[in-house]
N, C-alpha and C positions, 0 to 999 in steps of 0.2 A: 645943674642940668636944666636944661633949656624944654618944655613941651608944646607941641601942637596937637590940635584935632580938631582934624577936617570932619565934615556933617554931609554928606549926600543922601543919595538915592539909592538904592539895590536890592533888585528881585533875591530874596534870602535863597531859592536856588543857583543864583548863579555864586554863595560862596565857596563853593569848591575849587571854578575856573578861577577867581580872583585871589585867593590864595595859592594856588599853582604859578600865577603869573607872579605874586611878591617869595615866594618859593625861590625862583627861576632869580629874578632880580637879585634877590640879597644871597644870593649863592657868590653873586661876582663883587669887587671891590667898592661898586658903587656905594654901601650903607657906610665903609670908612670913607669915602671922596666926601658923605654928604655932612661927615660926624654924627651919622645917624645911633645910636647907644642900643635902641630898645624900640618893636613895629609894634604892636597889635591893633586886629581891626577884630571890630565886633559890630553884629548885624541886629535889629530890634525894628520887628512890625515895617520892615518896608525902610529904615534907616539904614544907612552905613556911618561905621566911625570909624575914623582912623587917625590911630592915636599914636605917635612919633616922640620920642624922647632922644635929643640930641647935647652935644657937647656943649656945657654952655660959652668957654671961654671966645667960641669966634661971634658971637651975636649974629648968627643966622646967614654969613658971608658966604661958605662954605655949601651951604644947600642952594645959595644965589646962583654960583657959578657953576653946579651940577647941571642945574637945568637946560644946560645948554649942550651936554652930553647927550651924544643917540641914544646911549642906553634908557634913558630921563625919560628923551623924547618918546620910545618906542614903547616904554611902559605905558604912560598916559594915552597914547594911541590906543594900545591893548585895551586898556581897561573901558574902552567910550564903549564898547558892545556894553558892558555890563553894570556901569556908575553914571550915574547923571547926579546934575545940579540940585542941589536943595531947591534952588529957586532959577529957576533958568531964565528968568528976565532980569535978574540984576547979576549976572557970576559973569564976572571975565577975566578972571584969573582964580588961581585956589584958593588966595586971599580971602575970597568974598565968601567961601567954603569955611573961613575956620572959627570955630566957638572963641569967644572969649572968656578966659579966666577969670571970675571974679570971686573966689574963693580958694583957700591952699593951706593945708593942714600938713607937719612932717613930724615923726616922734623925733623924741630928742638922742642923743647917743646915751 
């Protein structure tokens, strides 16, 4: 399995509206289009995380060509009221949003 997690901004009241908004989204097909597996987002002192667990076998092809879907587009629209940039003078894409991994621990079977 493949992870991501993205690092923003968010007024910890607005987590209600933005889990209603990934509510609403992952009700529809989009989290199988994106091989999305597993969402959770968690909020910390003015942080947002959003933490994505996907299929690992397509290396990230799969959520490439989502984005190009309205549904993609209309979420990320939704969510500008309520998520801003970690850093808003270097993000120009979610890219520039996502932590990197430098640590990975799994028990054994």
């Amino acid at each position: 399995m493949h992870s991501t997690l993205i690092v923003a901004r968010m007024a910890p009241e607005a987590s209600t509206e933005v889990a209603q908004l990934f509510t609403a989204f992952d009700s529809t097909e989009m989290p199988h289009l994106m091989g999305t597996r597993r969402r959770q987002l968690f909020t910390y002192r003015g942080l947002y995380f959003h933490l994505q667990d996907f299929d690992a076998a397509d290396g990230g092809e799969r959520i490439e060509h989502a984005r190009n879907d309205p549904r993609f587009v209309g979420i990320s629209n939704d969510l500008k009221p309520f998520i801003e940039a970690y850093d808003p003078a270097t993000w120009r894409s979610p890219a520039d949003a996502m932590a990197s991994r430098f640590y990975s621990w799994q028990a054994s079977a």
